[in-house]
C-alpha positions as CSV (number, residue, x, y, z in Angstrom):
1,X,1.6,-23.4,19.1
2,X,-2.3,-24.3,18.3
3,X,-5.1,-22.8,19.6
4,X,-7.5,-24.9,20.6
5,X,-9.3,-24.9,23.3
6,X,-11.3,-22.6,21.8
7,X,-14.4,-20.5,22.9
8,X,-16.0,-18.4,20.6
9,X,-18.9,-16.3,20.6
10,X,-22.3,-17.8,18.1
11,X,-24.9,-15.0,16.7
12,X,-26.8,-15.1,20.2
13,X,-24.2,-13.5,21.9
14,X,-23.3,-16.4,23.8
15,X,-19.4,-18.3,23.8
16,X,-19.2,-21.6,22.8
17,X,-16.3,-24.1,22.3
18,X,-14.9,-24.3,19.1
19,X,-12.6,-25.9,16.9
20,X,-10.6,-25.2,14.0
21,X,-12.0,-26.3,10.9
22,X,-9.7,-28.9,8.3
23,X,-9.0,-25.3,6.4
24,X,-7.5,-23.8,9.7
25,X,-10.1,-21.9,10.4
26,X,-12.4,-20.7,13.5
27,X,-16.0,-19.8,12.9
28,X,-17.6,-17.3,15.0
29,X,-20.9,-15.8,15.0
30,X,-21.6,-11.7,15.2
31,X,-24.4,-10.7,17.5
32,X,-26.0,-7.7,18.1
33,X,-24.1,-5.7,21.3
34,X,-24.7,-1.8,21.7
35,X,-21.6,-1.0,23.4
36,X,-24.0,0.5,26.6
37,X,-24.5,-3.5,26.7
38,X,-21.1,-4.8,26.1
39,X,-20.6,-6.0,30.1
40,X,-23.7,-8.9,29.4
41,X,-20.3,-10.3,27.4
42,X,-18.4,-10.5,30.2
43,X,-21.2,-11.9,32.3
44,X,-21.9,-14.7,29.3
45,X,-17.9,-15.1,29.0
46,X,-17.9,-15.8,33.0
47,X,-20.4,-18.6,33.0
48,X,-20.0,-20.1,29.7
49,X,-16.1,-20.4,30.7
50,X,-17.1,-21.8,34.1
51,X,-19.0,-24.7,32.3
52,X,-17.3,-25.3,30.4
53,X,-14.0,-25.4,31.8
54,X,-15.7,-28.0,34.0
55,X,-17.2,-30.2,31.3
56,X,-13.6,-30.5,29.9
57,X,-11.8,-30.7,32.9
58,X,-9.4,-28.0,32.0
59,X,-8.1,-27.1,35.3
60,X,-8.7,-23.9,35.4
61,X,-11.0,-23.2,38.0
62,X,-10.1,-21.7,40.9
63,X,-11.4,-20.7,44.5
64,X,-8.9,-17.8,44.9
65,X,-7.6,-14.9,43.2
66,X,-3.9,-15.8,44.0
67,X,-4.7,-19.7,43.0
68,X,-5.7,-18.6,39.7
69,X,-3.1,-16.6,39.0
70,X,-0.6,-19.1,40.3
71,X,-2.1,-21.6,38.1
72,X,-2.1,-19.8,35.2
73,X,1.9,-19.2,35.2
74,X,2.0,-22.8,36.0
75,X,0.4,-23.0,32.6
76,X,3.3,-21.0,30.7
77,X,0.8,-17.6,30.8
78,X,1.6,-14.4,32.1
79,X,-1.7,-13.4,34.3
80,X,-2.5,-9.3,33.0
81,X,-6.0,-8.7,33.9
82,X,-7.5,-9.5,37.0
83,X,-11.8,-8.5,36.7
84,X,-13.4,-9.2,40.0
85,X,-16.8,-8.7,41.2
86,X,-17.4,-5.4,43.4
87,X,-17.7,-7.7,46.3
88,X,-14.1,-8.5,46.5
89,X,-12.9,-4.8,46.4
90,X,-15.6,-3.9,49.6
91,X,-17.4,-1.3,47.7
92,X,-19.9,-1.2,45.2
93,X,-18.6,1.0,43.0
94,X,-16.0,-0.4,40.2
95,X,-13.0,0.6,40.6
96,X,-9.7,0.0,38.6
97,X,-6.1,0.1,39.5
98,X,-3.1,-2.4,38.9
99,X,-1.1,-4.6,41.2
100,X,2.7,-5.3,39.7
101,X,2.1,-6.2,36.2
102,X,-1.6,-6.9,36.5
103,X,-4.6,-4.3,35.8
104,X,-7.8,-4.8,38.3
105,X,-11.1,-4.4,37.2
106,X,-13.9,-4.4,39.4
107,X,-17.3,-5.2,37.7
108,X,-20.8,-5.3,39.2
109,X,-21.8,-7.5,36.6
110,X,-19.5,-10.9,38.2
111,X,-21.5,-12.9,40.7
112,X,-20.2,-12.0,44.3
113,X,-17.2,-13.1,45.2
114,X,-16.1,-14.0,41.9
115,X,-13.4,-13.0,39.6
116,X,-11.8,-13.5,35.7
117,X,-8.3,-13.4,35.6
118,X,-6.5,-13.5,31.9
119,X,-3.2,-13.5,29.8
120,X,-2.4,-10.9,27.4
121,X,-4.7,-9.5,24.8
122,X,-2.5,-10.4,22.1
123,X,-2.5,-14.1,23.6
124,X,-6.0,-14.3,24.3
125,X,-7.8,-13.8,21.2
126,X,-9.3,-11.6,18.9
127,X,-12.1,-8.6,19.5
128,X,-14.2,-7.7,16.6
129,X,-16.4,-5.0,16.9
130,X,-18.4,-3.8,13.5
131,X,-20.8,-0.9,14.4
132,X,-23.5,-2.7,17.1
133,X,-22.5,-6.0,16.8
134,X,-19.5,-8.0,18.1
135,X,-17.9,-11.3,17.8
136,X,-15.1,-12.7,19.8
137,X,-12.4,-15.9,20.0
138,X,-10.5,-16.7,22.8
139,X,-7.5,-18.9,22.3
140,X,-6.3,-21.5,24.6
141,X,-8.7,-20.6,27.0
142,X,-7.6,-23.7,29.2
143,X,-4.7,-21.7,29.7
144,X,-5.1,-18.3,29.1
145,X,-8.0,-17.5,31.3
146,X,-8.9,-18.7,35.2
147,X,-12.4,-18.3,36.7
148,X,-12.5,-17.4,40.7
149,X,-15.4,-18.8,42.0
150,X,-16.1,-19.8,45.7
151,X,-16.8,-23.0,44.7
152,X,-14.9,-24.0,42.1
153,X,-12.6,-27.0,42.9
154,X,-9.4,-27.5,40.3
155,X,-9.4,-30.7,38.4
């Protein structure tokens, strides 16, 4: 099973797609993120995912919660962590909790009305946190993530 697409983050803290070089292997860049900050990741993951899920035409851009996570077993993944914005949950404070199999997160830092929902960990990708700074890769992001977004149409 390959990994690509990819999306990886570059030394400016933003994710970008990627490829696999002829050596096998995927470049990403570290960039400073105290952990206080770590949620601007999630808010850079959100939209660069949204565009570029789009610009690809991966199909993985939903309008609903239970869309995206139909879609993504559709896809062969298993859906395991559902982050939505605090709109969705009526409050404004986060709050976590699971439903079956998959943990909720709520997160102040989504636009309203918007959500993330992904696979495994251990499917997803790789975290690599070295004091302050951070770099991540997400594997088969086409089918191991969905955005939620009001507007999104599927492709």
């Amino acid at each position: 099973m390959g990994v690509e697409p990819l999306l990886v983050t570059n030394t400016k803290g933003v994710f970008i797609s990627s490829r696999r070089g002829s050596e096998g292997l995927v470049r990403s860049g570290f960039s400073l993120v105290p952990l206080e900050k770590e949620d601007q990741v999630l808010s850079s993951l959100f939209w660069s995912l949204r565009s570029t899920s789009e610009k690809f035409g991966w199909g993985n851009r939903y309008s609903s919660v239970p869309q995206a996570i139909e879609g993504m077993k559709e896809k062969g993944s298993t859906p395991k962590t559902l982050v939505v914005s605090t709109s969705l949950t009526l409050g404004e404070e986060p709050v976590t909790g699971k439903f079956g199999e998959i943990t909720i997160i709520s997160s102040s830092i989504l636009p309203k009305d918007c959500a993330l929902v992904t696979a495994d960990p251990s499917l997803l990708g790789v975290y690599i946190r070295v004091g302050d700074y951070l770099s991540v890769q997400l594997y088969r992001v086409d089918q191991t993530t969905s955005v939620v977004s009001p507007d999104a149409m599927v492709r």
